[in-house]
C-alpha positions in Angstrom: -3.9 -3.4 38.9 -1.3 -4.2 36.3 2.1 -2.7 36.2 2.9 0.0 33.5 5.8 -2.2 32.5 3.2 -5.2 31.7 0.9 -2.9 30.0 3.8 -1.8 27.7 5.3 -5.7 27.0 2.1 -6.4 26.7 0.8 -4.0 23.9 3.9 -4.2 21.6 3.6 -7.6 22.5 0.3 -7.7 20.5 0.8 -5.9 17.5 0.8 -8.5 14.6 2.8 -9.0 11.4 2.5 -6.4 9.1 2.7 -6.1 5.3 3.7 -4.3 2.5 3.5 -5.1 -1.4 6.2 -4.2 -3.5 4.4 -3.9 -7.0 8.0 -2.9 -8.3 8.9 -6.9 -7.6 5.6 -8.1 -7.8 5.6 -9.3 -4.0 4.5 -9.0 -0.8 7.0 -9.0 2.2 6.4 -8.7 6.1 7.9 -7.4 9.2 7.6 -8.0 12.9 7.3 -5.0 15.4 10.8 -4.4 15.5 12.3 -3.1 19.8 14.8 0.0 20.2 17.5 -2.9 20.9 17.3 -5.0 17.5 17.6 -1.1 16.2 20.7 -0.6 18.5 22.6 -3.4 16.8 21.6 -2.2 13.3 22.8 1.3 14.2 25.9 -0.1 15.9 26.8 -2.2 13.4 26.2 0.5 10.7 28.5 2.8 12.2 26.8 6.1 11.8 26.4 5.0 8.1 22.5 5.6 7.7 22.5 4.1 4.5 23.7 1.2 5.9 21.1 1.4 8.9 18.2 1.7 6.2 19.6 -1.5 4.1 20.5 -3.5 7.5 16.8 -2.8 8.5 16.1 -4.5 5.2 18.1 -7.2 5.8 17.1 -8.3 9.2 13.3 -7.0 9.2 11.6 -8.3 6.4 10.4 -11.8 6.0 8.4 -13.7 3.7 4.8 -15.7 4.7 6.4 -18.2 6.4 8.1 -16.0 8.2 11.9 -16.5 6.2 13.9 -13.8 5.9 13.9 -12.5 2.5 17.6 -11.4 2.4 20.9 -12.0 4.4 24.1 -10.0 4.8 26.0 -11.2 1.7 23.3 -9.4 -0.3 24.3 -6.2 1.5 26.2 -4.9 -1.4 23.6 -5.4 -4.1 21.0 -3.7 -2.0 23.5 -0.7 -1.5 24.4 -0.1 -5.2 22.5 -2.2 -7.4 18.5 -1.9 -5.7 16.7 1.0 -6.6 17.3 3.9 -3.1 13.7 4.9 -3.0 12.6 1.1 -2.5 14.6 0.5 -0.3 13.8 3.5 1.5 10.3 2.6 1.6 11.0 -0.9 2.8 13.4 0.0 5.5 10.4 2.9 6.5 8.1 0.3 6.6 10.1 -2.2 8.8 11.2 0.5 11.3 7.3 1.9 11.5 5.9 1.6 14.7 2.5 1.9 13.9 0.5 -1.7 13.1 -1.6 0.3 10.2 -2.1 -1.6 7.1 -0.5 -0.4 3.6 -4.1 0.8 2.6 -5.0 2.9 5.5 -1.8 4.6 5.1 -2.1 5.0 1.2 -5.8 6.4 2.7 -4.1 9.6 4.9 
């Protein structure tokens, strides 16, 4: 019998890209299951700033079809002042989820 340790790895392991349309930019975007240390950094390098936290999750999680990122740091001040909050809210949501449900089953519940 396994370990608990591989059963862990080896669900998260698993999970597959997700994705999320953004009909206020007319795309689609995608994150990988993000682990508690990529979340670490963000929330180190935010420095208690959850504003920050939400657009470094952003930043760092969400990639394109190809797997791309969509963003990089020097567009960190745009996406704090000039990026409507409640997208990015529902983008840094999204790439933080845990869950591997589609956008319609949760648009369903």
């Amino acid at each position: 019998m396994s370990k608990l340790i591989d059963l862990a790895v080896g669900h998260f392991s698993s999970k597959v890209v997700r994705e999320i349309h953004v009909p206020e930019w007319d795309v689609t975007l995608y994150a990988k299951n993000i682990g508690i240390q990529e979340q670490a950094k963000w929330i180190t390098r935010a420095n208690g700033n959850s504003t920050e936290y939400l657009v470094y999750s952003v930043i760092f999680g969400l990639m394109d079809k190809q797997g791309e990122p969509v963003f990089d740091i020097g567009d960190k001040p745009k996406l704090m002042t000039s990026v409507d909050p409640e997208v990015i809210s529902r983008l840094a949501n999204f790439v933080l989820a845990t869950a591997a449900e589609n956008e319609e089953e949760r648009e369903k519940n």
